[in-house]
BAKETOR-772128 format. One line per field, with one value per residue (C-alpha): residue number from 1; residue in three letters; x, y, z. Coordinates in nm, 2 decimals. Layout:
% BAKETOR-772128
num <- (NUM;...)
residu <- (ALA;...)
xx <- (X;...)
yy <- (Y;...)
zz <- (Z;...)
***
This chain:
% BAKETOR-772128
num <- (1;2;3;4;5;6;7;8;9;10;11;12;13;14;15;16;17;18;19;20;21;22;23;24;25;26;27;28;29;30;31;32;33;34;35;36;37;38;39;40;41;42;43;44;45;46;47;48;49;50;51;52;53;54;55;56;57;58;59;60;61;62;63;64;65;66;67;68;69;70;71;72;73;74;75;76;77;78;79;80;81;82;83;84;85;86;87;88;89;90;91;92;93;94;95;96;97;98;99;100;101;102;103;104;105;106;107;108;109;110;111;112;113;114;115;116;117;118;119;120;121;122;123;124;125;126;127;128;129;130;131;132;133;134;135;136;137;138;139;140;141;142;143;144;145;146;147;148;149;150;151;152;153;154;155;156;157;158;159;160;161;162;163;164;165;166;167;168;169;170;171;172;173;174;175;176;177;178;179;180;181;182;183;184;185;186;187;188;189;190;191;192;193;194;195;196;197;198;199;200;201;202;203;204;205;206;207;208;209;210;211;212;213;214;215;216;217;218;219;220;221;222;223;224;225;226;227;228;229;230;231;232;233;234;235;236;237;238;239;240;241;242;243;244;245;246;247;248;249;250;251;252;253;254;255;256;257;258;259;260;261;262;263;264;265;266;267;268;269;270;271;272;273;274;275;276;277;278;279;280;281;282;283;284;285;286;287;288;289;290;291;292;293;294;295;296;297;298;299;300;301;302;303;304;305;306;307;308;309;310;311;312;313;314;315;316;317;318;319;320;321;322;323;324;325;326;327;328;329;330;331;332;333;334;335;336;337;338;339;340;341;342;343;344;345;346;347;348;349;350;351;352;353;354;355;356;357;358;359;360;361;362;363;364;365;366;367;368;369;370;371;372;373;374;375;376;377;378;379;380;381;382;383;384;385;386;387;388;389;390;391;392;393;394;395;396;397;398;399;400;401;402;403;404;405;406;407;408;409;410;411;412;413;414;415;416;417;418;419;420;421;422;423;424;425;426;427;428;429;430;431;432;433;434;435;436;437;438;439;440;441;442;443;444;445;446;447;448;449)
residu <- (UNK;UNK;UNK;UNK;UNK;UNK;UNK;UNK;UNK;UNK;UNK;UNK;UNK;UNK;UNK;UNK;UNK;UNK;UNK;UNK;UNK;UNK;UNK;UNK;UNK;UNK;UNK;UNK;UNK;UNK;UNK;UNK;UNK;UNK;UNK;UNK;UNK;UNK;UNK;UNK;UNK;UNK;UNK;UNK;UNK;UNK;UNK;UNK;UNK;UNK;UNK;UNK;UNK;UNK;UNK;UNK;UNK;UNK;UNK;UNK;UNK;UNK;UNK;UNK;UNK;UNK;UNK;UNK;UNK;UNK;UNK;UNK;UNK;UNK;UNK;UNK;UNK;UNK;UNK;UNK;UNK;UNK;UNK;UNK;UNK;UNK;UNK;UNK;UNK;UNK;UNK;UNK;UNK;UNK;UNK;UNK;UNK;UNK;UNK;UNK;UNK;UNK;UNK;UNK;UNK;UNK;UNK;UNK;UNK;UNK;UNK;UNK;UNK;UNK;UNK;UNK;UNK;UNK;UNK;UNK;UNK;UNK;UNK;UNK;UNK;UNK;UNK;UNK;UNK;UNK;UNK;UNK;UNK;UNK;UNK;UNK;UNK;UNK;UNK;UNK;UNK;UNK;UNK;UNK;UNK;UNK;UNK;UNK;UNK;UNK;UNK;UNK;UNK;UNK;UNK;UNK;UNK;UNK;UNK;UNK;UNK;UNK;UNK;UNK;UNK;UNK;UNK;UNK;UNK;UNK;UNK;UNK;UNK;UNK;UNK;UNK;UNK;UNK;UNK;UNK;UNK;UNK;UNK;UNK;UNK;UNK;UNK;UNK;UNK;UNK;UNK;UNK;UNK;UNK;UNK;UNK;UNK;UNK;UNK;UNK;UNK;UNK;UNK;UNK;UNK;UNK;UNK;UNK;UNK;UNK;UNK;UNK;UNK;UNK;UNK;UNK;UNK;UNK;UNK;UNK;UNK;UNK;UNK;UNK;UNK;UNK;UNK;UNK;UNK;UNK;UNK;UNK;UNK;UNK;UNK;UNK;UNK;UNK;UNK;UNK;UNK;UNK;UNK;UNK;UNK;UNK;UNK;UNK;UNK;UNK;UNK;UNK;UNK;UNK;UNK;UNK;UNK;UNK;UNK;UNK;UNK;UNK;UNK;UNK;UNK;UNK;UNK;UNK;UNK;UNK;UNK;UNK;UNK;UNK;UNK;UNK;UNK;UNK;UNK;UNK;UNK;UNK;UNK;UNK;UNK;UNK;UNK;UNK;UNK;UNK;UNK;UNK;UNK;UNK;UNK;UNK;UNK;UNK;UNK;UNK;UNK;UNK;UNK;UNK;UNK;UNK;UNK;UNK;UNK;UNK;UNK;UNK;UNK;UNK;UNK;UNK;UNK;UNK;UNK;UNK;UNK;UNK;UNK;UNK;UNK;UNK;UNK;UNK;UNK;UNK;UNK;UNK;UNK;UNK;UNK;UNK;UNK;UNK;UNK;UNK;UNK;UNK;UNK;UNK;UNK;UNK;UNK;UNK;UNK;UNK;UNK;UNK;UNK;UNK;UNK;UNK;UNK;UNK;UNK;UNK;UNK;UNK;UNK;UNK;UNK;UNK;UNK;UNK;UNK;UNK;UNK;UNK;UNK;UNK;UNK;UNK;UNK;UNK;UNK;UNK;UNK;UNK;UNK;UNK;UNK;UNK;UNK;UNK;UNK;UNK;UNK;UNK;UNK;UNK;UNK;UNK;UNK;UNK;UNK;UNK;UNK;UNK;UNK;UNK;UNK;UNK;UNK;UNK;UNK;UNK;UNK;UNK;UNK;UNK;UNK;UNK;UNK;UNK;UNK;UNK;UNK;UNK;UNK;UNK;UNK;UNK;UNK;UNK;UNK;UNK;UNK;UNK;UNK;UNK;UNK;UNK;UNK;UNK;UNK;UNK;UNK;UNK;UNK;UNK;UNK;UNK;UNK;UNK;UNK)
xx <- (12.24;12.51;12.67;12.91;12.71;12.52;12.78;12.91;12.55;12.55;12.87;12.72;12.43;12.59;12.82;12.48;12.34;12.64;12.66;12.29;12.34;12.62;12.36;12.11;12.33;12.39;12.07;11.77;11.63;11.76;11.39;11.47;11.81;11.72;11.41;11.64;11.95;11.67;11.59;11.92;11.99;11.65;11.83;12.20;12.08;11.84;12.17;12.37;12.12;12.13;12.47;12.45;12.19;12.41;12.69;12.42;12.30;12.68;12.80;12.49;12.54;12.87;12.73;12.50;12.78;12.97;12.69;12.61;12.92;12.92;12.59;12.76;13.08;12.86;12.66;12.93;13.07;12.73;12.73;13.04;12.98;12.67;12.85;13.15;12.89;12.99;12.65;12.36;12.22;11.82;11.65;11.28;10.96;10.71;10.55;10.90;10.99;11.35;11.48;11.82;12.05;12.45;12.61;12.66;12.27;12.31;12.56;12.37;12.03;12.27;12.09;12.22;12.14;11.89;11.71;11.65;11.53;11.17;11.07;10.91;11.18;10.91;10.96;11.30;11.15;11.07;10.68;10.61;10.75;10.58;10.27;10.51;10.71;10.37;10.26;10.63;10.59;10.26;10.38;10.67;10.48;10.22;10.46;10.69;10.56;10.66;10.91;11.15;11.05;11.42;11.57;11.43;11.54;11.49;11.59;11.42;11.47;11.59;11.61;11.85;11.78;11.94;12.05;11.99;11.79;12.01;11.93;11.95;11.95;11.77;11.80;11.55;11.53;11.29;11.35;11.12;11.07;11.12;10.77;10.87;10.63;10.75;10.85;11.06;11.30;11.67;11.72;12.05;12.08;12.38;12.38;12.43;12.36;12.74;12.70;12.35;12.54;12.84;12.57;12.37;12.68;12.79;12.44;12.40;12.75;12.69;12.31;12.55;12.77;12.50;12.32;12.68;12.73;12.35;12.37;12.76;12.52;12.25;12.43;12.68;12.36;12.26;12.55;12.53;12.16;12.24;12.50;12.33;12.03;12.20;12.36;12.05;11.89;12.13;12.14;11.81;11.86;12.22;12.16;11.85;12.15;12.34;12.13;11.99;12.31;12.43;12.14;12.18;12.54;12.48;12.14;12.00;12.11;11.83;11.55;11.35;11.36;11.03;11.21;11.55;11.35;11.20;11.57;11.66;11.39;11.44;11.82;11.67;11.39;11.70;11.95;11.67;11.60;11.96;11.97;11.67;11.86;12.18;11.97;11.80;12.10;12.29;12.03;11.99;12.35;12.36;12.10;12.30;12.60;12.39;12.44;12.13;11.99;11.68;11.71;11.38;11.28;10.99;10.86;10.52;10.43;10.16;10.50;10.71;10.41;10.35;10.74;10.77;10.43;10.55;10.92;10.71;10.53;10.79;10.93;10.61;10.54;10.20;10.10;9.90;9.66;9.77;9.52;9.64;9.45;9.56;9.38;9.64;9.68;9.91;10.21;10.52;10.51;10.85;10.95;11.27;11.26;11.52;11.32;10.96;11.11;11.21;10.90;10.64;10.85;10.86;10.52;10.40;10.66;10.52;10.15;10.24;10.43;10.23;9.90;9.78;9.82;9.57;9.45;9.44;9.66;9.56;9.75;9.65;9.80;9.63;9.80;9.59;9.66;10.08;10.07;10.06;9.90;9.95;9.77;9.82;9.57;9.60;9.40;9.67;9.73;9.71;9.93;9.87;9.78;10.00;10.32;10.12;10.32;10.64;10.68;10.89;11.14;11.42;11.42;11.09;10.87;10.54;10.47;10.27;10.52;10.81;10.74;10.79;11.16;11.24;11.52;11.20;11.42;11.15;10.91;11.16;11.32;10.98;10.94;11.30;11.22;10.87;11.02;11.25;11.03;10.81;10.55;10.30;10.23;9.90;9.80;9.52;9.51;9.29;9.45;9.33;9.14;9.49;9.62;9.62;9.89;9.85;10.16;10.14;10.41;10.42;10.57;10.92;11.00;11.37;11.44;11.80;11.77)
yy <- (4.68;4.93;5.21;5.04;4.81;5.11;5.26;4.94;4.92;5.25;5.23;4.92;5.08;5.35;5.06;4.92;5.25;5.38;5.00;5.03;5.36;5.26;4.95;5.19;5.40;5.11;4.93;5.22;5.51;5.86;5.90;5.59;5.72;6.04;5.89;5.60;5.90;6.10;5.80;5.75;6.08;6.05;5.80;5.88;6.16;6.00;5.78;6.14;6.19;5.88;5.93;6.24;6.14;5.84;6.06;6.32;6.02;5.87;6.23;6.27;5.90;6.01;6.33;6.09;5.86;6.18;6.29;5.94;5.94;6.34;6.23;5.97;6.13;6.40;6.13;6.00;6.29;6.41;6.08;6.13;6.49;6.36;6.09;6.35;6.59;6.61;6.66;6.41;6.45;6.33;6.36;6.31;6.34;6.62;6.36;6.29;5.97;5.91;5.83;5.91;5.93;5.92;5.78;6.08;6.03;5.63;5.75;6.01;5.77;5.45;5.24;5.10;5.29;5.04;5.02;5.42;5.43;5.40;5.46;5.85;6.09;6.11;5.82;5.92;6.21;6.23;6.15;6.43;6.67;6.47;6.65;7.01;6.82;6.81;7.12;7.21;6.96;7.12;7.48;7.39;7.22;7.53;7.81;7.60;7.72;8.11;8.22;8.34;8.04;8.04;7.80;7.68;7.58;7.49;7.27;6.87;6.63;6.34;5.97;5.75;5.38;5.21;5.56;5.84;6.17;6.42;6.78;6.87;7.13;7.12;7.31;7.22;7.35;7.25;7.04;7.18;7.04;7.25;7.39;7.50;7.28;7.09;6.77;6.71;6.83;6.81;6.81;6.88;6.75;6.84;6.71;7.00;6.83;6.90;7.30;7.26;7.15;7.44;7.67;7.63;7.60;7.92;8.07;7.93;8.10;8.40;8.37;8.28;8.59;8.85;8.72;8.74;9.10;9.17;9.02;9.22;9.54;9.48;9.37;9.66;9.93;9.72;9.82;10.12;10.23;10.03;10.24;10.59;10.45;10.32;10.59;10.84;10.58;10.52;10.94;10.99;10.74;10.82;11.24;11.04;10.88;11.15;11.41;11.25;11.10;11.43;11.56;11.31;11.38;11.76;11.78;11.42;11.60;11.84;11.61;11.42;11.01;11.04;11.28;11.05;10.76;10.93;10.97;10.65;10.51;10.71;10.62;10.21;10.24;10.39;10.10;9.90;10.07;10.04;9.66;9.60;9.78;9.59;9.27;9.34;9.41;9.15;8.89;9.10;9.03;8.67;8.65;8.81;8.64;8.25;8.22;8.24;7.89;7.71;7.49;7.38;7.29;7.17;7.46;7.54;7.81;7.94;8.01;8.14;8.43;8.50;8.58;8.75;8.97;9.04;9.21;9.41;9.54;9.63;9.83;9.96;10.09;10.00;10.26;10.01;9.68;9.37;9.10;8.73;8.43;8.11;7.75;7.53;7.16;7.01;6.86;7.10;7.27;7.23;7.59;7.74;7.99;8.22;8.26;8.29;8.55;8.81;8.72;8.77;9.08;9.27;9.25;9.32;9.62;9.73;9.73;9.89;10.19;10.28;10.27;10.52;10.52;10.32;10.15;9.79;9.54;9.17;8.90;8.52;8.16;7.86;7.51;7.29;7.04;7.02;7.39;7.70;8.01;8.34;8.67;9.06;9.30;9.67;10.00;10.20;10.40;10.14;10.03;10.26;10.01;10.12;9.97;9.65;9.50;9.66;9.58;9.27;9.47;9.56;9.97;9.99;10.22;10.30;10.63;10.75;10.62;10.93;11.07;10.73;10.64;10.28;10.15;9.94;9.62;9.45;9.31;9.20;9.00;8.88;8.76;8.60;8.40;8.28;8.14;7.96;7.79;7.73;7.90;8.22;8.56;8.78;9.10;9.30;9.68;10.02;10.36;10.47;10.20;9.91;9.59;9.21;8.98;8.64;8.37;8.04;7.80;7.46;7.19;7.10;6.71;6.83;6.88;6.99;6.88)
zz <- (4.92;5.08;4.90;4.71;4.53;4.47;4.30;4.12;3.98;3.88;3.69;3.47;3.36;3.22;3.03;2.88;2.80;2.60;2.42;2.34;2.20;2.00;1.82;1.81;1.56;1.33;1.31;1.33;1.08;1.21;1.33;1.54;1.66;1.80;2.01;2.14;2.19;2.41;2.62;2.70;2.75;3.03;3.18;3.19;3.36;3.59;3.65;3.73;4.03;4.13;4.18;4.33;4.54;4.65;4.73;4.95;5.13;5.22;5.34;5.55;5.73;5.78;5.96;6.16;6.30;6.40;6.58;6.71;6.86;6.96;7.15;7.31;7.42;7.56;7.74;7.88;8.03;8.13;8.32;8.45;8.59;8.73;8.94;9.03;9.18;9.55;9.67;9.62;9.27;9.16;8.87;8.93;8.78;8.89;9.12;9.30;9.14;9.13;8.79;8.80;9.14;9.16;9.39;9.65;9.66;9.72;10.02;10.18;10.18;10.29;10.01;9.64;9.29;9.18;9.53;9.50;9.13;9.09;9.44;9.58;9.72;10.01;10.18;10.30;10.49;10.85;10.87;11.04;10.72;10.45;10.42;10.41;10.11;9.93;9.99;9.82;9.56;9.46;9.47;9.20;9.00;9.00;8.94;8.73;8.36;8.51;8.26;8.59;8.77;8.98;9.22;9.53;9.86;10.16;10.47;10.57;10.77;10.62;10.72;10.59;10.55;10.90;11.02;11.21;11.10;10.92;10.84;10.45;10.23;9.90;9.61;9.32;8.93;8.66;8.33;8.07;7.71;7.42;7.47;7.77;7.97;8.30;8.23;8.56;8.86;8.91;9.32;9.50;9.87;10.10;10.45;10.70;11.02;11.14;11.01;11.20;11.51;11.54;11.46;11.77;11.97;11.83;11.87;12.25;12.29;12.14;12.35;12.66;12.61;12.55;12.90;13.09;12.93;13.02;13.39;13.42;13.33;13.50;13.83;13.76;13.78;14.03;14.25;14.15;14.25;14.56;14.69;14.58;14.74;15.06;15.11;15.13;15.33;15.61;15.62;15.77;16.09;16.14;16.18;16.42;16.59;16.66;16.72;16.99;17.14;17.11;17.30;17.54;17.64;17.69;17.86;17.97;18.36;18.31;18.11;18.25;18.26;18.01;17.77;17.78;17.69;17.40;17.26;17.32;17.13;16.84;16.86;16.93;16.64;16.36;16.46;16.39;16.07;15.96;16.05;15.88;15.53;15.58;15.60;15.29;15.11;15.28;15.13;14.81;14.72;14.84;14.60;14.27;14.35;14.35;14.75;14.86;14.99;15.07;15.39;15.50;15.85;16.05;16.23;16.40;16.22;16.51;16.75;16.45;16.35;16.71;16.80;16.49;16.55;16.89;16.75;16.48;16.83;17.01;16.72;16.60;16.99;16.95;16.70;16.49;16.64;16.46;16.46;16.41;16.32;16.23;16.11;16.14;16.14;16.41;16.18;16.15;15.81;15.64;15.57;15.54;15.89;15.73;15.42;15.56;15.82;15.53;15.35;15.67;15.81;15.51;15.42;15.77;15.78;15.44;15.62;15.96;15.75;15.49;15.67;15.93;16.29;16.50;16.20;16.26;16.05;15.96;15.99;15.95;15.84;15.73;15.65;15.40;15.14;15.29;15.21;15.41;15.32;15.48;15.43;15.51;15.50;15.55;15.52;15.41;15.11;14.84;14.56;14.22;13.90;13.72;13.98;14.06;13.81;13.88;14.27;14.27;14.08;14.30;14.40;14.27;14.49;14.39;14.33;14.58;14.83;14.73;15.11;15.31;15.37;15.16;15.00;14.77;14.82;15.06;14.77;14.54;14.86;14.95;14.54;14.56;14.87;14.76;14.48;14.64;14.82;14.45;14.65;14.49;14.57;14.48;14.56;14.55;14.63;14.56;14.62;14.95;15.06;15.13;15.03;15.10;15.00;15.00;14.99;14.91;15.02;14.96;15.25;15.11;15.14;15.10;15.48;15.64;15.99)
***
């Protein structure tokens, strides 16, 4: 029965209670009247609260099918905002489950609506970065019932169905019920593989430009120390020069040919020192401006060590005994000549200057394994710890070394031209008791013949 039938039925009884009253009048005792005029009375106003309770109960359906349709209006543009969300939307249970997705989600995954719902947000991870999404997973759902519980994000890997990986960024709040506990978990995915991208173009630029400004600074100090040091270098065996030319010109009449020959050799032994400078900062700047090459050669390293040994003699005038010794095999070692002559002449200088005179210097070479390994051993004054690590560093001198002239260009040349040929270098050294390097260079198969 609806409402208005109610209300018909309501009006009829109230018809047959008034007729039944009005019989009641005629027929009954007084007695009679009043009980039968109190029952009716009962239920005229039982009938009254009927009506009023019909009335109540009409007004409040009313309310409900305005907020039926409130609800669904608000549902609908819920839904709608949902799908006009830019970025991909989930809804999820605490375990992941996808139960709702719009359609920026079915776009970024590559795959329909229906073939997301249902299915673990998980398995459109990289595999490597599904045990970390746990481990996230589990940390929401643990701190989630903190009153402050805030946003989270974070960055994964993501791989769409029949794509490539993409980078995302995910941003994920809670949905509590009205006791507050977690019933589930709204996520927000934006692909930032292209932000990803500039970025570490940017970055590499940016790393570019700071090396540039560094090497420009560097090289810059470089030239600078190279000329202050140059300059006090060259000094020394210039005033040799000329004081002994000058000596020459005025008095070589009254010396004998003994005491000429002693001036010549210091003028000989200083051109040679200022050679041997220019060289290294010839090959020193060949180096910092990338011109410095590796052209490898067969050579038989016995006849290359023995010339060289015998121009170290010649300029040493026999103040130190070198002794040479060499294992090698009879196939040409495939060395760069250029190279191996710094590397072999500086060290041997290093070991007939700084050790005393008459001490004896060794020298040897051994080829092995289409490698050749050289060693130089001295007894000279020794390499301090604490600049064993800094002596492939150009114009580093040790420092025990302030009273010996050097430029302290030699070692980092010698480092520069080991690794050019991917080769090693070791040394070991005490203070006052020497040092042995030992150079390993391996045979090059890239030969320029």
């Amino acid at each position: 029965m609806n409402l208005d039938e109610l209300a018909l039925q309501i009006q009829n009884m109230r018809k047959h209670v008034a007729l039944l009253q009005r019989q009641s009048e005629q027929e009954k005792t007084q007695e009679d009247i009043e009980l039968v005029t109190a029952l009716l009375k009962e239920v005229y106003l039982a009938l009254e609260k009927l009506q009023r309770a019909n009335e109540d109960l009409q007004q409040h359906n009313e309310e409900l099918s305005n907020t039926q349709q409130s609800l669904i209006a608000e549902r609908q543009r819920y839904q709608e905002l949902f799908e006009e969300v830019p970025d991909a939307y989930f809804v999820t249970d605490t375990k992941g489950l996808i139960q709702e997705a719009n359609s920026a989600a079915t776009t970024l995954l590559n795959i329909s609506k229906s073939g997301l719902l249902g299915k673990l947000l998980e398995i459109y991870l990289l595999e490597k970065e599904i045990i970390a999404f746990h481990l996230k997973l589990n940390h929401l759902r643990d701190h989630a019932e903190i009153p402050d519980w805030k946003m989270q994000e974070w960055e994964v890997n993501l791989r769409p169905h029949n794509r490539t990986p993409i980078i995302a960024a995910v941003k994920v709040v809670a949905i509590r019920n009205q006791q507050g506990k977690l019933v589930g978990l709204r996520w927000i995915l934006r692909d930032i593989s292209e932000s990803k991208r500039t970025q570490g173009k940017l970055q590499w630029a940016e790393q570019a430009m700071r090396q540039a400004l560094a090497k420009e600074r560097e090289f810059s100090e470089l030239k600078s120390r190279l000329l202050t040091i140059t300059s006090h270098e060259f000094r020394t065996p210039l005033a040799t020069i000329y004081s002994s030319a000058e000596l020459l010109e005025y008095y070589r009449h009254l010396w004998s040919d003994e005491r000429q020959q002693t001036h010549l050799r210091r003028i000989q032994t200083s051109v040679m020192h200022m050679t041997q400078l220019l060289n290294d900062v010839l090959l020193l700047s060949q180096d910092e401006t990338s011109k410095l090459e590796f052209n490898p050669t067969p050579l038989n390293l016995v006849e290359f060590c023995r010339d060289l040994l015998e121009e170290l003699e010649q300029s040493d005038r026999s103040q130190h005994a070198i002794a040479f010794s060499s294992k090698c095999q009879c196939t040409p070692a495939n060395l760069d000549a250029k190279l191996l002559r710094q590397i072999l002449s500086n060290l041997l200088s290093n070991c007939l200057k700084y050790s005393p005179i008459g001490s004896t210097v060794k020298f040897s070479v051994t080829t092995a394994n289409d490698q050749a390994i050289f060693q130089t051993q001295d007894s000279g004054i020794g390499i301090p710890p604490s600049d064993i690590e800094h002596i492939f560093e150009p114009f580093h001198r040790a420092s025990n070394a302030d009273n010996i002239p050097g430029m302290g260009l030699g070692m980092s040349i010698v480092k520069q031209a080991v690794d050019l040929h991917g080769g090693e270098i070791f040394v070991e050294s005490a203070i006052g008791a020497g040092t042995t390097f030992t150079v390993i260079l391996p045979f090059s198969t890239n030969l320029h013949i």
